[in-house]
C-alpha positions as CSV (number, residue, x, y, z in Angstrom):
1,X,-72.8,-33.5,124.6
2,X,-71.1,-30.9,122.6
3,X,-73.5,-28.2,122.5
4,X,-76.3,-26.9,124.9
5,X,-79.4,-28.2,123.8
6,X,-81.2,-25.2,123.0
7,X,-78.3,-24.7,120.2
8,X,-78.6,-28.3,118.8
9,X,-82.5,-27.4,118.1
10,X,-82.0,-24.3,117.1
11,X,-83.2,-24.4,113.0
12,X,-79.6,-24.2,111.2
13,X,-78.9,-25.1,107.3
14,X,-78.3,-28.4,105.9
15,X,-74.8,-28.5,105.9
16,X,-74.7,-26.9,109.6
17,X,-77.3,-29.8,110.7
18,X,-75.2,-32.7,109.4
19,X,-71.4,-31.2,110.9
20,X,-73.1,-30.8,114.0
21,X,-74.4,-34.2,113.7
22,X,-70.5,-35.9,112.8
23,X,-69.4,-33.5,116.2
24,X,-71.9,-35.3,118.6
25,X,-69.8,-38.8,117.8
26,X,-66.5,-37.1,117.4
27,X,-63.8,-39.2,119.2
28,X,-60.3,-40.4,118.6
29,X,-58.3,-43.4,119.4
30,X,-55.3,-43.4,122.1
31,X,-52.5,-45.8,122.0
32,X,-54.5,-48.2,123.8
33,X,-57.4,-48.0,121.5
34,X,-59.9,-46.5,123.8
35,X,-62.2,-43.9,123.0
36,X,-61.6,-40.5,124.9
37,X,-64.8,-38.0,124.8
38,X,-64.4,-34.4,123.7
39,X,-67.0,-31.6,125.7
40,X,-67.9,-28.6,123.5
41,X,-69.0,-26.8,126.7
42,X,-66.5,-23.7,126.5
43,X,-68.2,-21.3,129.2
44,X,-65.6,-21.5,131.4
45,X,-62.7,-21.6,128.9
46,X,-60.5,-18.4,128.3
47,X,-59.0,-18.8,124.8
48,X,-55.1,-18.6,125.9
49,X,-54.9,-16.2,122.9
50,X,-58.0,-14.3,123.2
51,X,-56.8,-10.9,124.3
52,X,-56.7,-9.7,120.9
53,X,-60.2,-10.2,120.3
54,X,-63.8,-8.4,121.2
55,X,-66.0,-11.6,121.1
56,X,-65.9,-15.0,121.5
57,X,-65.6,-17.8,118.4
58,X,-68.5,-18.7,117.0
59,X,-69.4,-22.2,118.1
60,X,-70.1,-23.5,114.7
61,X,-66.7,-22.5,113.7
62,X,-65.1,-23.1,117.1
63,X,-66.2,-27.0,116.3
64,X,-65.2,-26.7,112.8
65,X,-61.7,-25.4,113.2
66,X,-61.0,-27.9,116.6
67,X,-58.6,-30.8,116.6
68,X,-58.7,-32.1,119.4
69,X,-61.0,-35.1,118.7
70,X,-58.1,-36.5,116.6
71,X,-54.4,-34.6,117.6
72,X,-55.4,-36.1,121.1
73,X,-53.6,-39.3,120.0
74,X,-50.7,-37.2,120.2
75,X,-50.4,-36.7,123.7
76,X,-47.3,-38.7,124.9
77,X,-45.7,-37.3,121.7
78,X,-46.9,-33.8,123.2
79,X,-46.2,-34.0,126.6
80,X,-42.3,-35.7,125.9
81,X,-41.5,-32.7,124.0
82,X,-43.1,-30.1,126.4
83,X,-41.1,-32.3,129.4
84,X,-37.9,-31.5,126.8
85,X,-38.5,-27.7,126.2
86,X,-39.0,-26.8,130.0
87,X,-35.6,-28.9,130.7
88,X,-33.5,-26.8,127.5
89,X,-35.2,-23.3,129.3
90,X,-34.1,-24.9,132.8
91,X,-30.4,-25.3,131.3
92,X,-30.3,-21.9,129.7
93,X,-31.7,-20.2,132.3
94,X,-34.7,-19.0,130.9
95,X,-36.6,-20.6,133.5
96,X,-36.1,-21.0,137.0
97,X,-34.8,-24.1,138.5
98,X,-38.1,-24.4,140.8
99,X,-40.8,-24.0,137.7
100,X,-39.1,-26.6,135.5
101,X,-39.7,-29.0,138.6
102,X,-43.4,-27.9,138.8
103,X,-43.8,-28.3,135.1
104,X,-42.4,-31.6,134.6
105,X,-44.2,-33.3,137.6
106,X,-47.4,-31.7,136.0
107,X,-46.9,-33.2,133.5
108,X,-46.0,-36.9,134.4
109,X,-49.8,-36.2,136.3
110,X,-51.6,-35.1,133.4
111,X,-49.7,-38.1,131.1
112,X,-51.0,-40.5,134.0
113,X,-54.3,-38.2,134.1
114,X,-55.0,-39.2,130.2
115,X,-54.2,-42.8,130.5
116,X,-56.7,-43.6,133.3
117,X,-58.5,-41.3,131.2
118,X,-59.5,-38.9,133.4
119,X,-59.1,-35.9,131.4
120,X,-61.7,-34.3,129.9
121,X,-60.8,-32.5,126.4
122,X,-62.1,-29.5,125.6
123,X,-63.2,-28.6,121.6
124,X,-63.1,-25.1,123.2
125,X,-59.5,-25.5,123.8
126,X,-59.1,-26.4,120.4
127,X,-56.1,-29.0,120.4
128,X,-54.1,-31.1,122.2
129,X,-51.2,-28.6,123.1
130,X,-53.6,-26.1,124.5
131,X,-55.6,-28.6,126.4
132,X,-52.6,-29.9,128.1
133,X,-51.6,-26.5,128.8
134,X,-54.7,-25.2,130.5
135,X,-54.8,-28.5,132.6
136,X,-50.7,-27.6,133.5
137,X,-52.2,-24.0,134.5
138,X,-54.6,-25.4,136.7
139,X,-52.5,-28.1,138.1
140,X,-49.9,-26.1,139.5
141,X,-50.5,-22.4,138.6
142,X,-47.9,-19.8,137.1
143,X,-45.5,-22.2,135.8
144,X,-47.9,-24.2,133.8
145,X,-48.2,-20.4,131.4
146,X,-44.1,-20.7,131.6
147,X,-43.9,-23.1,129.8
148,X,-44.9,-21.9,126.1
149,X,-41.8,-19.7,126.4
150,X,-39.9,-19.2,123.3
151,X,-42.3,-21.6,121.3
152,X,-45.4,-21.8,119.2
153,X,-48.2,-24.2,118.6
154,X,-46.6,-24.2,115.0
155,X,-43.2,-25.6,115.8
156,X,-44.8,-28.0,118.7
157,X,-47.3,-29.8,116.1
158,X,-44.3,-30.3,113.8
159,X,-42.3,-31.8,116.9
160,X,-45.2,-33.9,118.1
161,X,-46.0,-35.4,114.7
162,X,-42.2,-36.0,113.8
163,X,-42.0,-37.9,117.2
164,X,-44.9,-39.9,116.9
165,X,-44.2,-41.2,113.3
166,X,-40.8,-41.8,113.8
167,X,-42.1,-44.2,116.3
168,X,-44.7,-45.8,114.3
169,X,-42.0,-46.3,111.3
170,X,-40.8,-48.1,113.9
171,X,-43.6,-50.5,114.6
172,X,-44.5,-50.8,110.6
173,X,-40.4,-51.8,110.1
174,X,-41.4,-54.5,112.7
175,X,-44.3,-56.0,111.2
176,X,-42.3,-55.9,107.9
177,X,-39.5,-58.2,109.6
178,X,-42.1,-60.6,110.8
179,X,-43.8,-61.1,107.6
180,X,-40.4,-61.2,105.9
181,X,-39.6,-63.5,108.8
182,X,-42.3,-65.6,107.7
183,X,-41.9,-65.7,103.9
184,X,-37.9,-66.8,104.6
185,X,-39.0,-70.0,106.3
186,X,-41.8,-70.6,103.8
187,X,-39.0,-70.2,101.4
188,X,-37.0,-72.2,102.8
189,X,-39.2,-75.3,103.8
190,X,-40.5,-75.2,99.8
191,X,-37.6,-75.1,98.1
192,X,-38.1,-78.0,96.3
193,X,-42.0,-77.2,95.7
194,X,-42.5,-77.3,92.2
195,X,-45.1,-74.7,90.8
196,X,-46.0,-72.6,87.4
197,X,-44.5,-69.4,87.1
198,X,-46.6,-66.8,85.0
199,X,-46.0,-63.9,82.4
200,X,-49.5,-62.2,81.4
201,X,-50.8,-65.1,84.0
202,X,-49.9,-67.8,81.4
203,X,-48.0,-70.9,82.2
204,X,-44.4,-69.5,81.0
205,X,-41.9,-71.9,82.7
206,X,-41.6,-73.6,86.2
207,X,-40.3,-72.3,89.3
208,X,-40.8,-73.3,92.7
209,X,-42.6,-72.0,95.1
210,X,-39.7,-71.5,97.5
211,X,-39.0,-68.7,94.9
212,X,-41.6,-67.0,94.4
213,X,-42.1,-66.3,98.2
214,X,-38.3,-64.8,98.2
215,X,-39.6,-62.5,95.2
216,X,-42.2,-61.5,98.1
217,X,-39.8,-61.1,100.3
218,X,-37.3,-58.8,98.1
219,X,-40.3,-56.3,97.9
220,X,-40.8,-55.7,101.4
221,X,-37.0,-55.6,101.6
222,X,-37.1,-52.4,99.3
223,X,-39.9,-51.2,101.2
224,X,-37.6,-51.7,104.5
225,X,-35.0,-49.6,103.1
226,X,-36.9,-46.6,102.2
227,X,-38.4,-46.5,105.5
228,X,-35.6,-46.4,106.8
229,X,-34.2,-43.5,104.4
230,X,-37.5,-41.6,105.0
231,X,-37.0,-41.9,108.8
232,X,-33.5,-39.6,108.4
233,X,-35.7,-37.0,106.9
234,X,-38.4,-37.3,110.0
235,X,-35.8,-37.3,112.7
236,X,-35.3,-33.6,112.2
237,X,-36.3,-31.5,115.4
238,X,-38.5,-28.0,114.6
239,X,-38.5,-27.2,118.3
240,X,-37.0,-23.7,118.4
241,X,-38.4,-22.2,115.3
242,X,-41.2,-21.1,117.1
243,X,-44.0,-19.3,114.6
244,X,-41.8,-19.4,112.0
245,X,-38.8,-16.9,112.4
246,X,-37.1,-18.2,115.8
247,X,-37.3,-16.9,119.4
248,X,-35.5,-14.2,121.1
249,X,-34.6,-16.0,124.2
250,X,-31.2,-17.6,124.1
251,X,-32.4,-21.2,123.3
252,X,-30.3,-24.2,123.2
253,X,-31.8,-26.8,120.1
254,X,-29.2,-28.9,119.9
255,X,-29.6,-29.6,123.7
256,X,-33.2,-30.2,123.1
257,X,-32.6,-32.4,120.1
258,X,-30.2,-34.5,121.9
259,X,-33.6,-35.2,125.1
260,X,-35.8,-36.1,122.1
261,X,-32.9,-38.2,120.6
262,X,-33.3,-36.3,116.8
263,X,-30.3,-36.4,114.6
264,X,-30.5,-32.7,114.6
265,X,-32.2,-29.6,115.0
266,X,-34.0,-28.1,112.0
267,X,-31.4,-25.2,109.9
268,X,-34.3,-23.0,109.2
269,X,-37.0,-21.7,111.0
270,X,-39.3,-20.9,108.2
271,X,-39.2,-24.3,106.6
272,X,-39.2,-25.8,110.2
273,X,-42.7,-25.2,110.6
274,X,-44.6,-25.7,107.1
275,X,-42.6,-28.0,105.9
276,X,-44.4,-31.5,105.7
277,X,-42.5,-33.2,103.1
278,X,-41.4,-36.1,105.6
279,X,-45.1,-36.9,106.0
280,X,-45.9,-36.9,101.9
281,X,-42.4,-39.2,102.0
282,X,-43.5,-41.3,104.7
283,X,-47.0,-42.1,102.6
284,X,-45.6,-42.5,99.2
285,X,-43.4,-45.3,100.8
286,X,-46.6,-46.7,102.8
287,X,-48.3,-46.7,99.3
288,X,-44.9,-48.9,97.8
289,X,-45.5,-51.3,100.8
290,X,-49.6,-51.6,100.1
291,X,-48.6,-51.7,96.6
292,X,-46.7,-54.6,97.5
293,X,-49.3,-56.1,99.6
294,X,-51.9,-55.9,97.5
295,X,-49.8,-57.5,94.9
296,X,-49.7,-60.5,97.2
297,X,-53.3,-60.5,97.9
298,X,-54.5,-61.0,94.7
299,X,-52.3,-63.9,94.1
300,X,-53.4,-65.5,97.1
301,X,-56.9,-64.6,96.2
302,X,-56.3,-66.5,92.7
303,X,-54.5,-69.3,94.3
304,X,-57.2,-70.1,96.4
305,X,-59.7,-70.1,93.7
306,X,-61.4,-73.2,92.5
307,X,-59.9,-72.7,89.3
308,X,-56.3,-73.0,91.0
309,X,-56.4,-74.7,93.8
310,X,-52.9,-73.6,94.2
311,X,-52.8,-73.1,98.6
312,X,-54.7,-73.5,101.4
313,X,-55.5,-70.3,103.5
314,X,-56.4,-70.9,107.6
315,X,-59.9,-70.8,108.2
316,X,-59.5,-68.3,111.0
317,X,-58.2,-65.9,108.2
318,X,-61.4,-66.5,106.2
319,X,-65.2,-66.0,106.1
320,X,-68.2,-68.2,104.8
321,X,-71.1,-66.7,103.0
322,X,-74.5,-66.1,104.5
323,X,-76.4,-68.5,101.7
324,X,-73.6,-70.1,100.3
325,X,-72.7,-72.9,102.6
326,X,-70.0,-74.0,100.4
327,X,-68.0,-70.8,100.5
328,X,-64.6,-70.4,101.8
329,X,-63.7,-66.3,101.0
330,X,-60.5,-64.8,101.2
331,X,-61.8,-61.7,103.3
332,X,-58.3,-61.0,104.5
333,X,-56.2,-61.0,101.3
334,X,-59.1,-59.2,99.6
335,X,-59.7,-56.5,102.5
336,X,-55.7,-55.5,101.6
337,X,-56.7,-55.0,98.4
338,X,-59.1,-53.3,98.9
339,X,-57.5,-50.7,101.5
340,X,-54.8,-49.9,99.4
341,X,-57.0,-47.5,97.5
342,X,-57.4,-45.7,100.7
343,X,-53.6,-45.3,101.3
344,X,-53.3,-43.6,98.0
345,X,-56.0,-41.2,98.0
346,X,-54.1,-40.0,101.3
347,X,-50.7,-39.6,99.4
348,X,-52.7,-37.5,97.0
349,X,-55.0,-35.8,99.9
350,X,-51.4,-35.0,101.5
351,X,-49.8,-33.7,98.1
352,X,-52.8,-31.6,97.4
353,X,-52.6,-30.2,101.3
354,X,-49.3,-28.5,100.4
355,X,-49.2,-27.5,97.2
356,X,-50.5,-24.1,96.9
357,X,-49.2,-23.1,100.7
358,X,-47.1,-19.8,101.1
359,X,-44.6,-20.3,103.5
360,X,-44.7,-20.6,106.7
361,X,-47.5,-22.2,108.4
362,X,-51.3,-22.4,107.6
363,X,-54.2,-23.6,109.2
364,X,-54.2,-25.8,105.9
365,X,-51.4,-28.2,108.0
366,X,-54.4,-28.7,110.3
367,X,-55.5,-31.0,107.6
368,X,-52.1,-33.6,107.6
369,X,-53.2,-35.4,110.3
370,X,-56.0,-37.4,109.9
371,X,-54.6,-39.0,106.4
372,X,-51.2,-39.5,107.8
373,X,-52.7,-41.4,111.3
374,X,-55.3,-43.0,108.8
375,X,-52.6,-44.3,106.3
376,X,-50.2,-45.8,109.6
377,X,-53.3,-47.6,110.8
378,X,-53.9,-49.4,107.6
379,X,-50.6,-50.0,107.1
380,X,-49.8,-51.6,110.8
381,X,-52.6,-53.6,110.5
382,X,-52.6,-55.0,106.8
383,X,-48.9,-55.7,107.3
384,X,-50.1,-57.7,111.0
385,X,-52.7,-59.4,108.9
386,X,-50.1,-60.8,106.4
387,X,-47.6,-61.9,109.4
388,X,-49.9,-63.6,111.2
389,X,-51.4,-65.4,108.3
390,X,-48.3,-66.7,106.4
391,X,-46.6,-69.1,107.9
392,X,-50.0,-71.1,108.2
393,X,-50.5,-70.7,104.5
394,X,-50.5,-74.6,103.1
395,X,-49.3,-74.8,99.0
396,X,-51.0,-77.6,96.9
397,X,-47.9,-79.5,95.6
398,X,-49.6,-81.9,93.5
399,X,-52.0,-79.2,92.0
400,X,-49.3,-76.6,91.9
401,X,-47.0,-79.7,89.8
402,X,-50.3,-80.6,87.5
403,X,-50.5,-77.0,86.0
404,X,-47.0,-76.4,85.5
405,X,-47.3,-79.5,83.4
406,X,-50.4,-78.4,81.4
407,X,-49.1,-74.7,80.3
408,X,-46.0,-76.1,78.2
409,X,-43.8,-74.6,80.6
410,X,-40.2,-76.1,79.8
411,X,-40.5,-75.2,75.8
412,X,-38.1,-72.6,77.1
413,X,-35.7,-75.5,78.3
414,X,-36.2,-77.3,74.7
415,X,-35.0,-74.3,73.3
416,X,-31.8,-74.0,75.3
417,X,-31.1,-77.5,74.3
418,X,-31.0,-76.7,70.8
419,X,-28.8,-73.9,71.2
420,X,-26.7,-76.3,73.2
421,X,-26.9,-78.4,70.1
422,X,-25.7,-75.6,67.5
423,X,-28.7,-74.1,66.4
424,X,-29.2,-70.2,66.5
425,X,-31.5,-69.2,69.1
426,X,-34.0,-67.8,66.7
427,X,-33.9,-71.2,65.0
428,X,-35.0,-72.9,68.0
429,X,-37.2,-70.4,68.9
430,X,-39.3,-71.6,65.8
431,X,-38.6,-75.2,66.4
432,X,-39.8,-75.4,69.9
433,X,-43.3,-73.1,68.5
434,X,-43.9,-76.2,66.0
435,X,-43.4,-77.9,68.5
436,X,-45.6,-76.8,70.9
437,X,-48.2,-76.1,68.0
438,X,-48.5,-80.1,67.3
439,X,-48.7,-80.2,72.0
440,X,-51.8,-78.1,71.8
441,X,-53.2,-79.7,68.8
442,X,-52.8,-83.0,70.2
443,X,-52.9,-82.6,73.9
444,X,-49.6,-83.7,74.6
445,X,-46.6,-82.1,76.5
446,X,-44.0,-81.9,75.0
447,X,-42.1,-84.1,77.9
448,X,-45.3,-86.8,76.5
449,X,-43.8,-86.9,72.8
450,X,-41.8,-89.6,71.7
451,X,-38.4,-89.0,70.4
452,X,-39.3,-89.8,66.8
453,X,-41.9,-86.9,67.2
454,X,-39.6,-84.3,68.7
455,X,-37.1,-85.4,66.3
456,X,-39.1,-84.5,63.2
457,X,-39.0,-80.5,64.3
458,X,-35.1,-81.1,64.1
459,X,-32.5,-84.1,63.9
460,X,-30.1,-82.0,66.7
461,X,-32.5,-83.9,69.1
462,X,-31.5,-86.9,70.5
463,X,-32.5,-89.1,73.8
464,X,-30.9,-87.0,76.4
465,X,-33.5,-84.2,75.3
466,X,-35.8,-85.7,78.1
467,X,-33.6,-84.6,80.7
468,X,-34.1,-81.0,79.7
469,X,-38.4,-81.7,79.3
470,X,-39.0,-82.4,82.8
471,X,-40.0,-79.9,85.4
472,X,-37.2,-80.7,88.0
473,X,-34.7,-80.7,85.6
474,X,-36.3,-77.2,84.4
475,X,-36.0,-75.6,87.7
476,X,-32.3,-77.4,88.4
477,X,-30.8,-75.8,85.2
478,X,-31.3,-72.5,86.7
479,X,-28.7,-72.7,89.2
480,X,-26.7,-69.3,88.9
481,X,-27.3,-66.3,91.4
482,X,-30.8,-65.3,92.0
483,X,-32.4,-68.5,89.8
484,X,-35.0,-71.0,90.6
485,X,-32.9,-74.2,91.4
486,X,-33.7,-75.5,94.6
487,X,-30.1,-75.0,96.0
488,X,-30.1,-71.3,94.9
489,X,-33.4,-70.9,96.8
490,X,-31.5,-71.8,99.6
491,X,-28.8,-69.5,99.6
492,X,-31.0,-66.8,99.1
493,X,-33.0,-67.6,102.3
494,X,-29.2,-67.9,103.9
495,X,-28.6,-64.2,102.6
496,X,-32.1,-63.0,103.6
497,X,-31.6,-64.5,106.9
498,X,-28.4,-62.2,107.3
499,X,-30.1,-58.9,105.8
500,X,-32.7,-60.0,108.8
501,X,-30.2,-59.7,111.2
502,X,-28.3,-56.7,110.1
């Protein structure tokens, strides 16, 4: 319970009533998913900067301005950095052999403390650093208040979340090798598989199907790339700026930088800690890769609609309706869709955060978290959804070859024969519409009309025209780099295959 009883029924306004209500289910996810309580009790809590005050916080406002229920995710992150710090004041000197001991075993037992979720987490304490810190206290005494030497809560936040992203870019680059993974040998085993490809979602001229996941995949391969770009920017280490203009005691960052494996410590201590431009990066790409996904989603969502009929999705990726018994929904792709929206109104959230801050930090910052953790939470699991369902996804080759029939879709081919022929491509251009006028007129394809039909658009035309009209010679003419034809498909999975690798 977060607050004594008596202060719960004590009358309070509106807005007061329904906070308190949200703090009374406040809780936050660990790494394992399990939900970790946070006690609002603070009667035995000394604020570890309270000498500079007369009276204790306010407990509305002690709630209100309290982290802990969601920077708690951050404890490894939190506790590898203090384990760091205490070692760089060991090797300088700063601290005594003896207390660095103390602290780091302290630690290791509060880290295993937390996973067997045995610590309780006090709102009083306000955040993770200063929970773990009271807990070191009372574990093994004077060192425990050692160990804040020569850094703030401001640079350690900035550590901890620069650590913990830089491993969840990790796990997101993961899922976007798997689902690249699987488009490559969807790719590849329907390289042949004929389909419609689509400009304003007309029939504009066959493709196959091999293709068009290998467009899919060069999207995520983008989005690969600037992770990997924005994770140079994160692997920057602000340990050693302290509140924002450095420490007197004779630090070593670089040492510390080289424990937490960063490229390099931070070259100024005032940007060190406000500066949260790797997080806004970091979501902008996220936003690319649900972008991207969402992209995908909606085709899937209009390829599996009667009116298509253009794949098959796993039923274990799908959901019926409640009185529709006929219903087959594509919850997952649509969900995607749907929780795109969400990543960008965190990008925006995140933009907005910073953009009227002075330097150096403000308890604005407090604010970054919950969007950023939101937004790699989405991401991991939209991007898990999409592996996991792909490689079961089933095309319809015989619907998929019907409609790339219907739409007219090698006029472009007829045209190309002309110009092979001698006439200007503007000239064909107007032969092939006549053409296609008198197809829609009559409901014919143009691959259906006799020669003595084709030939009264233009006397060029002779009987080798068919070859150009049908849709596997279509798809075969584009054999150059990067085209449609079957055996180009195939190099391109070879070369994806070695972009995979590297």
């Amino acid at each position: 319970m977060l607050f004594a009883e008596e202060e719960l029924t004590r009358p309070r306004p509106a807005a007061t009533i329904f906070y308190l209500s949200v703090l009374t289910r406040q809780a936050s996810m660990t790494k394992d998913n399990t939900i970790s309580p946070v006690k609002s009790d603070p009667s035995s809590t000394t604020k570890p900067w309270g000498g500079r005050f007369s009276e204790s916080t306010d407990k509305f406002v002690e709630a209100f301005t309290a982290s802990i229920h969601f920077d708690q995710r951050l404890y490894r992150h939190d506790i590898e950095g203090s384990r760091a710090h205490a070692r760089m004041l060991g090797q300088t000197g700063i601290l005594e052999a003896e207390d660095v001991i103390k602290i780091i075993n302290g630690l290791d037992a509060i880290e295993r403390q937390i996973e067997a979720g045995e610590l309780e987490w006090q709102v009083a304490l306000e955040d993770i650093h200063m929970n773990i810190e009271a807990r070191l206290t009372e574990t093994i005494g004077l060192a425990g208040k050692r160990l804040h030497t020569g850094r703030s809560r401001n640079d350690q936040i900035a550590t901890d979340i620069r650590l913990w992203l830089r491993e969840q870019i990790g796990g997101i680059s993961h899922e976007i090798r798997r689902l690249q993974t699987a488009l490559v040998e969807l790719a590849e085993r329907e390289a042949h598989t004929i389909m419609p490809g689509f400009t304003h979602l007309q029939v504009a001229q066959p493709i196959t199907f091999g293709h068009h996941m290998l467009a899919w995949f060069e999207m995520l391969q983008r989005d690969h790339e600037r992770l990997q770009d924005c994770l140079k920017r994160v692997n920057v280490l602000p340990l050693g700026a302290a509140a924002l203009a450095g420490t007197t005691y004779p630090i070593d960052p670089a040492y510390t930088a080289t424990l937490l494996g960063f490229a390099r410590p931070a070259r100024n201590s005032l940007d060190a800690v406000s500066d949260r431009d790797f997080a806004i990066e970091f979501n902008a790409a996220a936003a690319l890769v649900m972008m991207h996904l969402s992209r995908f989603a909606e085709e899937l969502i209009i390829w599996t609609s009667a009116q298509f009929d253009f794949v098959r999705l796993p039923d274990r990726f799908c959901t019926g309706s409640s009185i529709m018994p006929q219903k087959k929904n594509p919850d997952i792709p649509e969900l995607i869709r749907g929780k795109t929206g969400r990543v960008y109104g965190h990008l925006i959230a995140l933009l907005t955060l910073m953009k009227g801050q002075p330097l150096a930090y403000n308890k604005d910052n407090q604010e970054d978290k919950e969007p950023l953790f939101d937004t790699v939470d989405t991401l991991l699991g939209s991007l898990r959804a999409f592996a996991d369902m792909m490689p079961h996804v089933q095309p319809k080759k015989e619907r998929m070859r019907a409609a790339a029939i219907q739409g007219f879709s090698t006029a472009t081919d007829l045209a190309d024969y002309l110009v092979r022929k001698g006439l200007p491509f503007r000239d064909a251009h107007e032969v092939v519409g006549k053409a296609v006028a008198l197809g829609v007129q009559s409901e014919r394809d143009l691959s259906e009309m006799s020669l003595e039909t084709l030939r009264s658009f233009s006397d060029v035309i002779e009987a080798d025209v068919f070859a150009s009209l049908t849709l596997e010679g279509s798809v075969a003419a584009r054999h150059h780099p990067g085209g449609t034809a079957p055996e180009q498909v195939l190099q391109q999975v070879a070369d994806a295959r070695k972009l995979l690798q590297s």
